[in-house]
Backbone atoms as SQL, in Angstrom:
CREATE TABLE atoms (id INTEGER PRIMARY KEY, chain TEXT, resi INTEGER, resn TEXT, atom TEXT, x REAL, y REAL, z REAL);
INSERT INTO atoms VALUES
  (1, 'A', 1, 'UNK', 'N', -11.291, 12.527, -9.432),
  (2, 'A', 1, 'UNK', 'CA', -10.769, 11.260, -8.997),
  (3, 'A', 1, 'UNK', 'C', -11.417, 10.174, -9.839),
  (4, 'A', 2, 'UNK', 'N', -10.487, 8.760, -10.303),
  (5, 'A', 2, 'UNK', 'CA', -11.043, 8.226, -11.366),
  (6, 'A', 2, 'UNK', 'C', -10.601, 6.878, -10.785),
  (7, 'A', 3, 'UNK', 'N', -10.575, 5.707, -10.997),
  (8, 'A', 3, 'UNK', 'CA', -10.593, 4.443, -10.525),
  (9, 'A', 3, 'UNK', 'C', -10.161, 3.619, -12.057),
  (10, 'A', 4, 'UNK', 'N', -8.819, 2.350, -11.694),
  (11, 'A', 4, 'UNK', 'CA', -8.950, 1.395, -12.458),
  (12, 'A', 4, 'UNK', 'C', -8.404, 0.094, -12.445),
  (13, 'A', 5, 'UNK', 'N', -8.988, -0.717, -12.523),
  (14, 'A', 5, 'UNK', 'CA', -8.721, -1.991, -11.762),
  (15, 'A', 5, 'UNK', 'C', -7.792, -2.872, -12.825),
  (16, 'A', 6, 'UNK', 'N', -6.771, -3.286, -12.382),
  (17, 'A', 6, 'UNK', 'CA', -6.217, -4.632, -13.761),
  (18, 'A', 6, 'UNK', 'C', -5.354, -5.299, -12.574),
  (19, 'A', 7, 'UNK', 'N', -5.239, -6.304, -13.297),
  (20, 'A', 7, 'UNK', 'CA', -4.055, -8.009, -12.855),
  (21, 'A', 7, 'UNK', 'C', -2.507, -7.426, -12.503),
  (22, 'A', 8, 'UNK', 'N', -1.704, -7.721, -11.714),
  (23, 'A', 8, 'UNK', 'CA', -1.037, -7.722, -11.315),
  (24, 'A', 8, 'UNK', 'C', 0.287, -8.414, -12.753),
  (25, 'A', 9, 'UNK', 'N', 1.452, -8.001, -12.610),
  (26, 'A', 9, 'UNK', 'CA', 2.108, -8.483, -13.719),
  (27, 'A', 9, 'UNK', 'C', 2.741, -9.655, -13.163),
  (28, 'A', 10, 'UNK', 'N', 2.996, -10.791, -13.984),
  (29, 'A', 10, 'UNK', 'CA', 3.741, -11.747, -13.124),
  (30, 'A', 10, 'UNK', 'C', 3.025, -12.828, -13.139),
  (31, 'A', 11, 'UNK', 'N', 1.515, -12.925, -13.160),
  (32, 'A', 11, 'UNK', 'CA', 0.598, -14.229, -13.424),
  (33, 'A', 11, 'UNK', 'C', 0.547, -14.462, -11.607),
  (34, 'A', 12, 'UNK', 'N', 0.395, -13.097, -10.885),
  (35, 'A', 12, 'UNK', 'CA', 0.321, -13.495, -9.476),
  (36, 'A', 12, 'UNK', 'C', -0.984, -13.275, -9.077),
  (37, 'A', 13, 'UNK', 'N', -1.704, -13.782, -7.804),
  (38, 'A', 13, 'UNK', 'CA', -2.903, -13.775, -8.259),
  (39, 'A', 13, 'UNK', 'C', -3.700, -12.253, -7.416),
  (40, 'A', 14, 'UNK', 'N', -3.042, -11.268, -7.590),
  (41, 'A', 14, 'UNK', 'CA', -2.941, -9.810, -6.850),
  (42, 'A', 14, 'UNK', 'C', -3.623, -9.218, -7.788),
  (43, 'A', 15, 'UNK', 'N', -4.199, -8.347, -7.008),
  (44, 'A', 15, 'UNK', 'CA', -4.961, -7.108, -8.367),
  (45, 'A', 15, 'UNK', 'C', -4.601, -5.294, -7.611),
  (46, 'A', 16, 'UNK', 'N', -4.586, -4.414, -8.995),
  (47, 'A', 16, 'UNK', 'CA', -4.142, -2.755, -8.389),
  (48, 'A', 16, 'UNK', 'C', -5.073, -2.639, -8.490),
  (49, 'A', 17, 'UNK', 'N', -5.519, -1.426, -7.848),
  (50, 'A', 17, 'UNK', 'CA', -6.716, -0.364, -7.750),
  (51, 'A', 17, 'UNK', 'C', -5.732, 0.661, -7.957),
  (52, 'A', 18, 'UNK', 'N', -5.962, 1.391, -8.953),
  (53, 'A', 18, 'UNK', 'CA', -5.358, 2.982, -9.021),
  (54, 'A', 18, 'UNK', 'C', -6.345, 4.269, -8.567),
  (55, 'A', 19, 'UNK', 'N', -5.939, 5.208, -7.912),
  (56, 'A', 19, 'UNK', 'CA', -6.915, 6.082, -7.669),
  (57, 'A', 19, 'UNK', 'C', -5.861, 7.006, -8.107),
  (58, 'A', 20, 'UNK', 'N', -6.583, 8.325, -8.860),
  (59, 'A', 20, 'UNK', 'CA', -6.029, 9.108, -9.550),
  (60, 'A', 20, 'UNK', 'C', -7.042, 10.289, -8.622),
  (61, 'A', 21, 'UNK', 'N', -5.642, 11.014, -8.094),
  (62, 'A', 21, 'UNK', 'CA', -6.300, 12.401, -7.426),
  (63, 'A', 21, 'UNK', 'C', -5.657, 13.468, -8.520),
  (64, 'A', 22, 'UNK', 'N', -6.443, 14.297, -8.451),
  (65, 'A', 22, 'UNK', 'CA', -6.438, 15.373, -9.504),
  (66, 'A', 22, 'UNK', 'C', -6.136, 17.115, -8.815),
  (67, 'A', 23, 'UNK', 'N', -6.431, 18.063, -9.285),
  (68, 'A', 23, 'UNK', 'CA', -6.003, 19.648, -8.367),
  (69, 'A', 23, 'UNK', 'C', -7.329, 20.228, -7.850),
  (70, 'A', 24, 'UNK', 'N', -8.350, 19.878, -8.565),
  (71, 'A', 24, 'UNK', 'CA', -9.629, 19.846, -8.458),
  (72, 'A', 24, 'UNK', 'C', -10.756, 19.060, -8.999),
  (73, 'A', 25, 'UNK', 'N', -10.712, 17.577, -8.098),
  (74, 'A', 25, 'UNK', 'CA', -11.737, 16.757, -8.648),
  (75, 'A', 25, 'UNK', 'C', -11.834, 16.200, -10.053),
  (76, 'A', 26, 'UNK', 'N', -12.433, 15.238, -10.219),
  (77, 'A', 26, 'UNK', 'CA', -12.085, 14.133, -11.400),
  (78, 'A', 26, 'UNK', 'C', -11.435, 15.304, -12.525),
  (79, 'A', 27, 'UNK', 'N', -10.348, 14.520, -13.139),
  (80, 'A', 27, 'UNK', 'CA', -10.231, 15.186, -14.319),
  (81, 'A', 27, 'UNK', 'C', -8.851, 13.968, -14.867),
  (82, 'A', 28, 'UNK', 'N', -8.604, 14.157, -15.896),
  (83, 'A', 28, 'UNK', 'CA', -7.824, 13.616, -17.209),
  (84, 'A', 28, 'UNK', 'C', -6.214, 13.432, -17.213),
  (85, 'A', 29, 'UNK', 'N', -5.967, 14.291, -16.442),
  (86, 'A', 29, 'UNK', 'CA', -4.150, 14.531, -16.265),
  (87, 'A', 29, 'UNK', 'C', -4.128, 14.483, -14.225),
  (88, 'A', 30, 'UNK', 'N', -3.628, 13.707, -14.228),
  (89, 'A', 30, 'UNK', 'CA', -3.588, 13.401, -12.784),
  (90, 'A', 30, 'UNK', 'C', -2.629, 14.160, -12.111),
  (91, 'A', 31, 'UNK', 'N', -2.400, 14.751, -11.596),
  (92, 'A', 31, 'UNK', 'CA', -1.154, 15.202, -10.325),
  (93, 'A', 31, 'UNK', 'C', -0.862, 14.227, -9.584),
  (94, 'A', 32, 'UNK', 'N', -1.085, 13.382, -9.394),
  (95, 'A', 32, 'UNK', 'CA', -0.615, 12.160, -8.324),
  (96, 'A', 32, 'UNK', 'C', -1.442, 10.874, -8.583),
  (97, 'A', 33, 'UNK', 'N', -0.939, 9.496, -8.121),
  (98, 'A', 33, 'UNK', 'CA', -2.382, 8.266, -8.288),
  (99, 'A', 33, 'UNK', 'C', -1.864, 7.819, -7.060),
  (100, 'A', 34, 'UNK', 'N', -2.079, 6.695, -6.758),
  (101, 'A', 34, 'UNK', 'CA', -2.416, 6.013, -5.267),
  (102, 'A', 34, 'UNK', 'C', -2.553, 4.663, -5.878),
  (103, 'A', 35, 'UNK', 'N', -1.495, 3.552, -5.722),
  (104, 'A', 35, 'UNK', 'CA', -2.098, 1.966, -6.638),
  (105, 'A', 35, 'UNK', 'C', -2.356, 1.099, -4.993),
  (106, 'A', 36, 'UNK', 'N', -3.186, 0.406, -5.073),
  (107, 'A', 36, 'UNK', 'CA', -3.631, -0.627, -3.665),
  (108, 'A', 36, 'UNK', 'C', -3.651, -1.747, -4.398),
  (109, 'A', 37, 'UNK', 'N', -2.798, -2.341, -3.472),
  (110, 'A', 37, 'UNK', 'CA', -2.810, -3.941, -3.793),
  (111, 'A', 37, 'UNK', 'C', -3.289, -4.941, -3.055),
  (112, 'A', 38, 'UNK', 'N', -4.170, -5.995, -3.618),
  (113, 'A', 38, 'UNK', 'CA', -4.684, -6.676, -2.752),
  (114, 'A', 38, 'UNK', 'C', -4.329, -8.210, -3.205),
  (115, 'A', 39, 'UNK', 'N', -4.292, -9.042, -2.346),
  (116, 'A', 39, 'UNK', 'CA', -4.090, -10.973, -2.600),
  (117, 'A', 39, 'UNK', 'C', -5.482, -11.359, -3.187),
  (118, 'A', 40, 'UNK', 'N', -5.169, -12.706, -3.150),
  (119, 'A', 40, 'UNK', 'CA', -6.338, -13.562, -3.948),
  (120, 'A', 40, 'UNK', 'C', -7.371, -13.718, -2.251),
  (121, 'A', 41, 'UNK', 'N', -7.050, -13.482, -0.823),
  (122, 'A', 41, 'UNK', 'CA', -7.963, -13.197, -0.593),
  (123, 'A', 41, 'UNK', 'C', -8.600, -11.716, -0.073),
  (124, 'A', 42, 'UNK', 'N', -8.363, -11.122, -0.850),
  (125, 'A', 42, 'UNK', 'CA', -8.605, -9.840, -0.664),
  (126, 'A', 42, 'UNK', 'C', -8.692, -8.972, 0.433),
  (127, 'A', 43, 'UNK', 'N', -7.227, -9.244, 0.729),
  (128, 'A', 43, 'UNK', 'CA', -6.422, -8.275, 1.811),
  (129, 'A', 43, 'UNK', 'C', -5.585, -7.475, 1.106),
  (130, 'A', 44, 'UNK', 'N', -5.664, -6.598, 1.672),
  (131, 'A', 44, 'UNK', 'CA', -4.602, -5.210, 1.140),
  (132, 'A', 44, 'UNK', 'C', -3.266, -5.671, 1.593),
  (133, 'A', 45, 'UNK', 'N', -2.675, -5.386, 0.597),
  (134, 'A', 45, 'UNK', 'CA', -0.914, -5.918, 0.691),
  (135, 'A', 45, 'UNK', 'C', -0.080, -4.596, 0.747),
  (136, 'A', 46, 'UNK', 'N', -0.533, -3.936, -0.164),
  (137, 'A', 46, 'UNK', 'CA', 0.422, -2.672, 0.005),
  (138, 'A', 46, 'UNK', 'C', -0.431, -1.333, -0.711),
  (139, 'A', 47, 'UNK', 'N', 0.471, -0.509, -0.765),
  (140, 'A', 47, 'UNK', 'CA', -0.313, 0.783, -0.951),
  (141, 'A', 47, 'UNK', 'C', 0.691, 2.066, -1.230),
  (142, 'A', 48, 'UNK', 'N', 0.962, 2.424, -2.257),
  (143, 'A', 48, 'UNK', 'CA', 2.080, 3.233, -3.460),
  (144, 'A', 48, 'UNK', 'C', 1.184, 3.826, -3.963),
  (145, 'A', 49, 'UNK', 'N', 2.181, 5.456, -3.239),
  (146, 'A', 49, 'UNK', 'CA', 1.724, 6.758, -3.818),
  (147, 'A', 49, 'UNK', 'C', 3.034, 7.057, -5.493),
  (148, 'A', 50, 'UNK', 'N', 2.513, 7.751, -6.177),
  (149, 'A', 50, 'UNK', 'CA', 3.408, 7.895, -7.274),
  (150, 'A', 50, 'UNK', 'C', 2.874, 9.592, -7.948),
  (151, 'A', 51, 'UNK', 'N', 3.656, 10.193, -8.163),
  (152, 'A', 51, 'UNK', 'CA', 3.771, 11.532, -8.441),
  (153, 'A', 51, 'UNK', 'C', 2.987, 11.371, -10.291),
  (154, 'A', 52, 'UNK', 'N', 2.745, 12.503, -11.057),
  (155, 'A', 52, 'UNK', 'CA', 2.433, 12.756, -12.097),
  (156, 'A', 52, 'UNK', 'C', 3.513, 11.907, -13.232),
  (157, 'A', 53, 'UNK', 'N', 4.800, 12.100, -12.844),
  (158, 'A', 53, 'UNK', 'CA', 5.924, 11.360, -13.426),
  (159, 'A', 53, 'UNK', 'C', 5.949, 10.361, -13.551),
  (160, 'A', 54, 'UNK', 'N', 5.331, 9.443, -12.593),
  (161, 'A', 54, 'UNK', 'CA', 5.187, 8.179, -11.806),
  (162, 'A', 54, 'UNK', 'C', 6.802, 7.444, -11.397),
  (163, 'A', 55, 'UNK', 'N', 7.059, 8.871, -10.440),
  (164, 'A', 55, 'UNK', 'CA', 7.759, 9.131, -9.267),
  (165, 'A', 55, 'UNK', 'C', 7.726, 8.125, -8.244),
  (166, 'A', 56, 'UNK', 'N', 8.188, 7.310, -7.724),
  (167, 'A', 56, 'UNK', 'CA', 7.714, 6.673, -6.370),
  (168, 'A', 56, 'UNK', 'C', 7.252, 7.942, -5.342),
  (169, 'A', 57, 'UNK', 'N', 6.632, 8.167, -4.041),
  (170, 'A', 57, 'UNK', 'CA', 7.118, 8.897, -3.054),
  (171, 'A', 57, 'UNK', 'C', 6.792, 8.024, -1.516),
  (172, 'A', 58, 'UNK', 'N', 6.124, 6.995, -1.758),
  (173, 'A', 58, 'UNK', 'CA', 6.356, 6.268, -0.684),
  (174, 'A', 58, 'UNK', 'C', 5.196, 4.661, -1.026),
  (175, 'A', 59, 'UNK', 'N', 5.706, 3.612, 0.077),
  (176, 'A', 59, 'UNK', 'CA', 5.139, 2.451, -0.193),
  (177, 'A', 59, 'UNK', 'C', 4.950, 2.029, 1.318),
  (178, 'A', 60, 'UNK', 'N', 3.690, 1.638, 1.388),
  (179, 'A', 60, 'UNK', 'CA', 3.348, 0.748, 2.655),
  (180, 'A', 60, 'UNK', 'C', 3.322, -0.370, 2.439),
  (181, 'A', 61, 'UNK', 'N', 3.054, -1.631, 3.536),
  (182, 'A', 61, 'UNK', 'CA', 3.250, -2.952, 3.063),
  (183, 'A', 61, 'UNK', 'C', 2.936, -3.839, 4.316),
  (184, 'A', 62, 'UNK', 'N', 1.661, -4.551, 4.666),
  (185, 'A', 62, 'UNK', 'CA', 0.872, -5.260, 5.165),
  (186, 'A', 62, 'UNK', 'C', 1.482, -6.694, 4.954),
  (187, 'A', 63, 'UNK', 'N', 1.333, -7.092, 5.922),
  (188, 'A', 63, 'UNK', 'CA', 1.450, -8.648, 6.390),
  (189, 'A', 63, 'UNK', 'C', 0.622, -9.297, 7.304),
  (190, 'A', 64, 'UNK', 'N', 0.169, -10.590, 7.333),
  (191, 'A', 64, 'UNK', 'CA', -1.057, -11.068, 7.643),
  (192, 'A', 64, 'UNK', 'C', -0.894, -11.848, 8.106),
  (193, 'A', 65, 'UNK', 'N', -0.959, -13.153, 9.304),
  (194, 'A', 65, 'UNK', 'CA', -1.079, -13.856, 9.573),
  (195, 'A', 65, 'UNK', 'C', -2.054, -15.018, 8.819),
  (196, 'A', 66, 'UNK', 'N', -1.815, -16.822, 9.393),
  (197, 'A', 66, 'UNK', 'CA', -3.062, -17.033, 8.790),
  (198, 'A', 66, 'UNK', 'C', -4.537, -17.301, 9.572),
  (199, 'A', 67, 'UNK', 'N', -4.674, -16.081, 10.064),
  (200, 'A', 67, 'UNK', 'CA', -5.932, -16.217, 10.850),
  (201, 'A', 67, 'UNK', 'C', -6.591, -14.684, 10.074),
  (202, 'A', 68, 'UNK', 'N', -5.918, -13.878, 9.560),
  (203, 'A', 68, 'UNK', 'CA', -6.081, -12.834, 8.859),
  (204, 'A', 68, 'UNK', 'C', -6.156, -11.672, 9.567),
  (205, 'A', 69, 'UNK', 'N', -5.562, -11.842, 10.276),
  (206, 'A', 69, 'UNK', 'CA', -5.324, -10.600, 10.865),
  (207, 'A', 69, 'UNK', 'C', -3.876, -9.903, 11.048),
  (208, 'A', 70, 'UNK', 'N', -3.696, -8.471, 11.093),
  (209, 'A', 70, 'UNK', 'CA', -2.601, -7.727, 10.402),
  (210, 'A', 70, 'UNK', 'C', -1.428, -7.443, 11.784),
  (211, 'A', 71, 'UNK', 'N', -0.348, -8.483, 11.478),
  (212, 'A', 71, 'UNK', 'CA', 0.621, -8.328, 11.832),
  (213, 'A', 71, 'UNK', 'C', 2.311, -7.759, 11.669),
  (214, 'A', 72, 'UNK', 'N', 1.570, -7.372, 10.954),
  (215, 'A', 72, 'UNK', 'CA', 2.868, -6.233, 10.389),
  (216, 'A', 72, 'UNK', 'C', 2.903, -5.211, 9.257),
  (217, 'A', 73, 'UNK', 'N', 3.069, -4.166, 9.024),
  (218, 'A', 73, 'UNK', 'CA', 3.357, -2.964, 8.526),
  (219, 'A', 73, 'UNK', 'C', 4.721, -1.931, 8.716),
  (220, 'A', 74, 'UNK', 'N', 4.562, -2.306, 6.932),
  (221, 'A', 74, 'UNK', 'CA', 6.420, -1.309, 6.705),
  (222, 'A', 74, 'UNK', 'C', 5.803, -0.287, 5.796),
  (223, 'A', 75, 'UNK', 'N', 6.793, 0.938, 6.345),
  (224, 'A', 75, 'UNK', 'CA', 6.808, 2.578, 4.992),
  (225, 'A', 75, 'UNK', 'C', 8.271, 2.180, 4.639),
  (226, 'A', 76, 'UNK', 'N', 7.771, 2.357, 3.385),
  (227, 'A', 76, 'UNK', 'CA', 9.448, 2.714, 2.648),
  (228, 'A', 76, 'UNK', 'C', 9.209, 4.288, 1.951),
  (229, 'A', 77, 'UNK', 'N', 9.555, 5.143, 2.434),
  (230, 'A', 77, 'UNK', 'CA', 9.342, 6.320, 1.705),
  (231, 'A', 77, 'UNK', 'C', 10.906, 6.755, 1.088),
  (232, 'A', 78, 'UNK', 'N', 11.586, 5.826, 0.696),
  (233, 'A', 78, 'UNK', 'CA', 12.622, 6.232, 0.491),
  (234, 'A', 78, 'UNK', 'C', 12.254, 6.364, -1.538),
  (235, 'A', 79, 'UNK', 'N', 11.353, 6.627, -2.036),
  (236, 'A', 79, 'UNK', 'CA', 11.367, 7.360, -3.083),
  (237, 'A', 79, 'UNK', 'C', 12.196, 8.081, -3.525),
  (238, 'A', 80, 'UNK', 'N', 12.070, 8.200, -4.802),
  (239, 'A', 80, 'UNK', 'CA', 13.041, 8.981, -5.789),
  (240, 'A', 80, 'UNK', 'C', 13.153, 10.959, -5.254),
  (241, 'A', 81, 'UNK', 'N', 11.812, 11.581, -4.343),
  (242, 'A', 81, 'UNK', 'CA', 11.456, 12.668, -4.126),
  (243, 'A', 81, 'UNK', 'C', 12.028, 12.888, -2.228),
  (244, 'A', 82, 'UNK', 'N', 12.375, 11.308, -1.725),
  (245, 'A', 82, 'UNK', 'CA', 12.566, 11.504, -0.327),
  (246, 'A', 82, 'UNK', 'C', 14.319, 10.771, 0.177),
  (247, 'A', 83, 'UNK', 'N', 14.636, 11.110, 1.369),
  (248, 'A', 83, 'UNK', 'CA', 15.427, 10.597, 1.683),
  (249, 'A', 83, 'UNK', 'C', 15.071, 9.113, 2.414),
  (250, 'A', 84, 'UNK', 'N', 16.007, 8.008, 2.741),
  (251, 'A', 84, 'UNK', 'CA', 15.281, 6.577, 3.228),
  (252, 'A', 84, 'UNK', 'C', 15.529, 7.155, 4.580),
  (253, 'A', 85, 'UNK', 'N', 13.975, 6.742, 4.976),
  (254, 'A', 85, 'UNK', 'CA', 14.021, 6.857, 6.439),
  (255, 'A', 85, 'UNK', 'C', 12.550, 5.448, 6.490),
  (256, 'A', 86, 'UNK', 'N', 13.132, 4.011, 6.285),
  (257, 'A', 86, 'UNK', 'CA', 11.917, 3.623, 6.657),
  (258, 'A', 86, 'UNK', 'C', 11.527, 3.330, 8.011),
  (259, 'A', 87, 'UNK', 'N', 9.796, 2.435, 8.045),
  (260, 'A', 87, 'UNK', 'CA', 9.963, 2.598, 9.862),
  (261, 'A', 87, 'UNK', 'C', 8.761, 1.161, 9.672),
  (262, 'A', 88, 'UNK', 'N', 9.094, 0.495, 10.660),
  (263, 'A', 88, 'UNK', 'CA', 8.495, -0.804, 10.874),
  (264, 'A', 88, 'UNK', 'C', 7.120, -1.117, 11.890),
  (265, 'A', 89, 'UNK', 'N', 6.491, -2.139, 11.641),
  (266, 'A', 89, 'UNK', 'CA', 5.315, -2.141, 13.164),
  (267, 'A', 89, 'UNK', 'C', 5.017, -3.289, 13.246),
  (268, 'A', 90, 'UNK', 'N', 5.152, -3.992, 14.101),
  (269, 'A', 90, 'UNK', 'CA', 4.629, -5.450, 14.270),
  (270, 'A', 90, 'UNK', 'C', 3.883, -5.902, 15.177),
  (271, 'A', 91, 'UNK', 'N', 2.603, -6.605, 15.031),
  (272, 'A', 91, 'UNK', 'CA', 1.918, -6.581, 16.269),
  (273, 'A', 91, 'UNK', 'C', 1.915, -7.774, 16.859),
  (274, 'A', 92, 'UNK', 'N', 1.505, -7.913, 18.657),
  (275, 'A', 92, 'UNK', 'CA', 1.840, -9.186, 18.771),
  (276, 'A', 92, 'UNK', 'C', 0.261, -9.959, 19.293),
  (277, 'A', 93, 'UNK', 'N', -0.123, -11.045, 19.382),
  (278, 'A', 93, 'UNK', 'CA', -1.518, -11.837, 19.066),
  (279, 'A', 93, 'UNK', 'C', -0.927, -12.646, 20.191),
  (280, 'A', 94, 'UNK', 'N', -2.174, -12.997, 21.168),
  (281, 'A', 94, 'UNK', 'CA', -2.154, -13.799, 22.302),
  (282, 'A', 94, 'UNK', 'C', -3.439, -14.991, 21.769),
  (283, 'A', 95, 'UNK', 'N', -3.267, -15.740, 21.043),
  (284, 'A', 95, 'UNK', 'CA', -4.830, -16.544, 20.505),
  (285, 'A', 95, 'UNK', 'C', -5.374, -15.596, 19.547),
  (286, 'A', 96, 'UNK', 'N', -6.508, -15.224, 20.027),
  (287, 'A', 96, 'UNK', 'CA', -7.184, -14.018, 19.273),
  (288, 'A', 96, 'UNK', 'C', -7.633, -12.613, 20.198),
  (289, 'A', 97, 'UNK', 'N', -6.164, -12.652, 21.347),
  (290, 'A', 97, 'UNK', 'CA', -6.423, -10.962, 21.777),
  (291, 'A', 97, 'UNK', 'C', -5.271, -10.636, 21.321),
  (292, 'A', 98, 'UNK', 'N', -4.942, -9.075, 20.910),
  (293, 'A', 98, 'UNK', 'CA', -4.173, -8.361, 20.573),
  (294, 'A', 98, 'UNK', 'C', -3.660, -7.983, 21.336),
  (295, 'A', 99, 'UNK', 'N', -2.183, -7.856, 22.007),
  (296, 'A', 99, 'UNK', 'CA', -1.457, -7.592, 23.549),
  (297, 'A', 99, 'UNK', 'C', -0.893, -6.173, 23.107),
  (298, 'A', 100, 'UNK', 'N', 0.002, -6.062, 21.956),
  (299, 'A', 100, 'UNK', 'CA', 0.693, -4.973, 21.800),
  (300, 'A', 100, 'UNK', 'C', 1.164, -4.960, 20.410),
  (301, 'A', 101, 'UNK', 'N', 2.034, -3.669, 19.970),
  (302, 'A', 101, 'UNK', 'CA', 2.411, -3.197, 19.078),
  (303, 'A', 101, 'UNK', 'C', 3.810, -2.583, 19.511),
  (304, 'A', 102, 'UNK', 'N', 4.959, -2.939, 18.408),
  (305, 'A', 102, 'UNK', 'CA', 5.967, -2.607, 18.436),
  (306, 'A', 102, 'UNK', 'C', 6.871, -1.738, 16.602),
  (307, 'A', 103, 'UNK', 'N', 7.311, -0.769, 17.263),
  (308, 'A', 103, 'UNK', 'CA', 7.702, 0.065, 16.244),
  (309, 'A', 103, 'UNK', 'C', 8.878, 0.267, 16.197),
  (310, 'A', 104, 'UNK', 'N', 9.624, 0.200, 15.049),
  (311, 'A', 104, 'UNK', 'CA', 11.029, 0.762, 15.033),
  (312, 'A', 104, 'UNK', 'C', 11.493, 1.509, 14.094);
């Protein structure tokens, strides 16, 4: 497993983290990577798995309020390797208690 950090394309102010999983531990030719995206204040925005090909096979995707806390999460696994079946979650905030969570 290997790590590498660069700028987002676009002049946005986001940065990837790639993690490269391998068949057995660090090595050179990846079987799969993992890119995490984070904002300028360093919250995770999303999170894309991608095959050796650099395949999509699925994407998560964080939303934040501005108190920073996480009110919503989408899968799109409708990748090039899957059929679309995405699925949604939104949570709901009373001030600063958390009441519930809703999925569809």
């Amino acid at each position: 497993m290997f790590f590498w950090l660069q700028p987002s394309a676009g002049g946005t102010a986001q940065w990837n983290l790639s993690v490269c999983h391998g068949a057995s531990g660090p090595c050179l030719c990846c079987t799969s990577y993992t890119v995490y995206q984070y904002d300028h204040r360093n919250r995770l925005v999303s999170v894309t798995d991608f095959n050796a090909s650099d395949v999509k096979h699925q994407q998560v995707a964080y939303t934040y309020d501005l108190f920073k806390r996480l009110i919503g999460r989408e899968l799109d696994d409708s990748g090039e390797c899957r059929s679309a079946s995405g699925r949604r979650e939104r949570r709901v905030w009373l001030r600063f208690r958390f009441l519930e969570a809703y999925a569809w």
